[in-house]
N, C-alpha and C positions, 0 to 999 in steps of 0.2 A: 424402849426408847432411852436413849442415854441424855443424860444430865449435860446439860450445857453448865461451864465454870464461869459466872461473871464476876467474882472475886477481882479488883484491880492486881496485878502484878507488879505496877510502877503507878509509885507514888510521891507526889511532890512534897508529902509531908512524912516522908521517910528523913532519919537523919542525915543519910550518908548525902540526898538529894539536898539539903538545906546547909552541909558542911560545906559542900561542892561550891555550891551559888554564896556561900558567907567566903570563902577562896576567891572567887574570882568578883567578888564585890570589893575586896581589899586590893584583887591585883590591877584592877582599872582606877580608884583613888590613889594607888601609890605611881601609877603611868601618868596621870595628870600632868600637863605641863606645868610649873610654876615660876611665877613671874619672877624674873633677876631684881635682885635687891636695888634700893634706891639709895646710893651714897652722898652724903655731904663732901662737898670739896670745898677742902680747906684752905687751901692758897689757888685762886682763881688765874688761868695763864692766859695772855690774847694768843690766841691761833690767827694762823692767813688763812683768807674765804678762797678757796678754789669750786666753786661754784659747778655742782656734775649732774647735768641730766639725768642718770644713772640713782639718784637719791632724788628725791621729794618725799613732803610735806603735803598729805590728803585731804586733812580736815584737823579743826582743833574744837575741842568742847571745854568749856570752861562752866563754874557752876559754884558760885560762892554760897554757904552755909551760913546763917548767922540770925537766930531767930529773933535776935534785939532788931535788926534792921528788918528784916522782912515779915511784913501782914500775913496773916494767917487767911483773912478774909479777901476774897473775890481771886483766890490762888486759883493756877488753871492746872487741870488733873495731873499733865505731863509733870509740870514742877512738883507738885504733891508729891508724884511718884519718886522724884528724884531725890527729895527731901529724904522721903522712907528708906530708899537704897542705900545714900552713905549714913544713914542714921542706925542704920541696921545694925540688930546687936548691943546697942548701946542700953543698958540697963537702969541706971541710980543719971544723976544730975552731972557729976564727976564722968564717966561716961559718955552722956551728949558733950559736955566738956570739949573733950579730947576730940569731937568730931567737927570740932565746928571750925570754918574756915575756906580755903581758898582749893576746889580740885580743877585738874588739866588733865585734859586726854587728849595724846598727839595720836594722827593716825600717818604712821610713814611709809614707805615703800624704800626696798632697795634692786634694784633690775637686776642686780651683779652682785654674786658672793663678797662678802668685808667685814670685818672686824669695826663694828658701828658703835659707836658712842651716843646716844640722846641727852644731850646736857640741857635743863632749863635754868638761865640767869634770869635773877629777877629782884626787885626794890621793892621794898615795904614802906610805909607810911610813916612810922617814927625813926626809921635809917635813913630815911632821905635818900641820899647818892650812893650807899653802898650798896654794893652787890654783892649778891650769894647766890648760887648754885649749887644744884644738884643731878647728878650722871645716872644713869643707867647702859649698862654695857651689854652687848648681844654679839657673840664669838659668832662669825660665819652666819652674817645674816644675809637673806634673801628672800626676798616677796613680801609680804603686806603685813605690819606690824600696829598693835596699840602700846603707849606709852602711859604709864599712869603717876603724876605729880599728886602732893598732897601738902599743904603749907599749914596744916591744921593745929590745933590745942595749944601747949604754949609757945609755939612759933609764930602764930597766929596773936596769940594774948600779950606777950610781950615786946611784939616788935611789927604788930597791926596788918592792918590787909594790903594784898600785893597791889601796888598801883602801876609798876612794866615790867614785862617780862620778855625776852628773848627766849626760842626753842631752837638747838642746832643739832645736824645731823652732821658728826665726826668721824671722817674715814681717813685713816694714814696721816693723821696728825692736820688734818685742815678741815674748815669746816665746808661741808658739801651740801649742804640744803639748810634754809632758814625760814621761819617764821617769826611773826614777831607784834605786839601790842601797839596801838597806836601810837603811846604814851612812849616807846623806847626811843631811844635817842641814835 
């Protein structure tokens, strides 16, 4: 009678099998999309609104931080969670700090390949009437996008919570989709 080998031949806990998968765990975190920088603009310009079907404006979530102002008691789980999300990370006092304040999440669409700009203008409480902006740019966009605003730490502590804001969708130098706060004018 011969010997049957049940010895395994392949092993997941061979090296070369854990070098392989440590490879290809580095080559799908370095694929990762990552999001386009968010710039401050420094001298704000009016554009003309040519208003295009072809761009909209899907949804917008908005989500102010700021544990001086909001109860901790009778919070409902969603907000809880949301709290934890941009809080995440945050470690020492200095930390929470830097997170507290005002976030925006546009959701856009563009039907038609373009060179899009996502500008949000918007007014703070101790500025009064001035306005400041900030762009995000996306080379040859097309189909369904998130934007993400953040007016937090000391933009937030030195010049207070945002009370309007305008969100535009800029294609070829005009603005082509709008959203916008009650409060904007």
């Amino acid at each position: 009678m011969a010997a049957i080998d049940t010895t395994p031949h392949f092993s997941f806990h061979a090296p070369v099998v854990k070098l392989a998968l440590a490879v290809l765990c580095l080559l799908l975190i370095g694929c990762a999309s990552v999001p386009p920088p968010t710039r401050q603009v420094e001298q704000l310009k009016s554009l003309p609104i040519a208003l295009n079907p072809d761009f909209s404006f899907r949804k917008t979530k908005q989500y102010f931080l700021d544990p001086r102002v909001q109860s901790v008691r009778g919070i409902d789980a969603s907000v809880a969670f949301e709290r934890s999300y941009h809080n995440y990370g945050a470690i020492t006092a200095l930390d929470l700090r830097e997170h507290i304040g005002s976030y925006y999440t546009f959701f856009w669409r563009a039907r038609r390949p373009a060179n899009v700009t996502v500008r949000l203008e918007y007014r703070q409480e101790k500025l009064h009437a001035f306005t400041q902006a900030r762009e995000v740019r996306y080379e040859h966009a097309r189909g369904s996008y998130q934007t993400h605003f953040a007016i937090i730490g000391d933009d937030y502590y030195n010049d207070g919570r945002v009370i309007a804001w305008r969100a535009s969708l800029i294609a070829g130098g005009r603005i082509v989709a709008m959203s916008r706060s009650y409060l904007w004018e």
